[in-house]
C-alpha positions as CSV (number, residue, x, y, z in Angstrom):
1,X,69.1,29.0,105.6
2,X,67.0,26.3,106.7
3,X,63.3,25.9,105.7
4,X,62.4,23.8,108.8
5,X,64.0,26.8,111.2
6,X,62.7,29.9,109.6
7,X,59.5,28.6,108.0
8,X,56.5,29.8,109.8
9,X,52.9,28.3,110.1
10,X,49.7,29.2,108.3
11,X,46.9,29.0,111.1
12,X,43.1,27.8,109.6
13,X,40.8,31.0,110.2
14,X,37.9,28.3,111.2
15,X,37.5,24.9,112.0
16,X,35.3,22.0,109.5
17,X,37.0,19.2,106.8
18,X,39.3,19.9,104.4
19,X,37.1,19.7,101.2
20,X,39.4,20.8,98.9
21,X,42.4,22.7,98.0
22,X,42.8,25.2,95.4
23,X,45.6,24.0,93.9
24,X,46.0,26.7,91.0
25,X,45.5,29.5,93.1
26,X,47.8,28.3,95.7
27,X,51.0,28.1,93.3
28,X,49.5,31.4,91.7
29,X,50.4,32.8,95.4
30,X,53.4,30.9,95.6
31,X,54.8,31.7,92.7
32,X,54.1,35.3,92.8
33,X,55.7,36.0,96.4
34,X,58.2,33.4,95.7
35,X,57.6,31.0,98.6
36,X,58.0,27.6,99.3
37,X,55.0,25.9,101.3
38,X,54.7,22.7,102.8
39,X,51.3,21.3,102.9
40,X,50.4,20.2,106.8
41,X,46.9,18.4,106.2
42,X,45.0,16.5,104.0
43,X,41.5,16.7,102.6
44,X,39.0,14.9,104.5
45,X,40.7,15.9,107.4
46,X,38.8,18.0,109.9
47,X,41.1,20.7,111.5
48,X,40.4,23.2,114.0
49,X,40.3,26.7,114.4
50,X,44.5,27.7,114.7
51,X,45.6,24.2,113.3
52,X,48.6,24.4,111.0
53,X,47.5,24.1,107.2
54,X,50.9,24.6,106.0
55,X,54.4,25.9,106.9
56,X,55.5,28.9,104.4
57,X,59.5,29.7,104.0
58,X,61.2,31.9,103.9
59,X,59.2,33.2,107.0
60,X,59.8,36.7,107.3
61,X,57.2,37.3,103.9
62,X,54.4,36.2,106.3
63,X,51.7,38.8,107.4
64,X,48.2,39.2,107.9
65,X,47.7,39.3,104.4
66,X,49.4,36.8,103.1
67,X,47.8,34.5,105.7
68,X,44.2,35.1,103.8
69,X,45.6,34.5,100.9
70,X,46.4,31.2,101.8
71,X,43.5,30.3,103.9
72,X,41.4,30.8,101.2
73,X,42.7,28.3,99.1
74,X,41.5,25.5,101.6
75,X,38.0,24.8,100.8
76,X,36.0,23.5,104.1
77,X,32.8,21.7,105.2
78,X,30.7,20.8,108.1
79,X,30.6,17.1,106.6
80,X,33.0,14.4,106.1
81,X,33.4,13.5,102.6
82,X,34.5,11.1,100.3
């Protein structure tokens, strides 16, 4: 198995700058479905609506629900902060 062929992408529900990450409740997610995530942007960063936030393995455990999970972990803003 290879993480960079059978990992799939987490698409952003909405567009704005990363604020934040919940970091705790991400490995809380992680750790209970047994994943490994890569991390695809930064905060400050603005992404837009569909833009990878992070690449999940092994792929196959992704689904709608699992997507939310994740996408509420990154925190976003209208504003570019510091």
């Amino acid at each position: 198995m290879s993480f960079k062929k059978e990992a799939l992408p987490i698409r952003a529900n909405g567009s704005g700058y990363l604020q934040a990450i919940d970091n705790e409740e991400l490995m809380e997610i992680v750790s209970k479905h047994n994943l490994l995530i890569r991390l695809q942007v930064r905060p400050e960063k603005f992404i837009i609506q569909g833009g990878n936030l992070a690449l999940v393995f092994p792929g196959e455990k992704v689904n709608k629900k699992l997507t939310k999970q994740i996408n509420d972990v990154f925190i976003f803003g209208k504003e570019h902060t510091e």
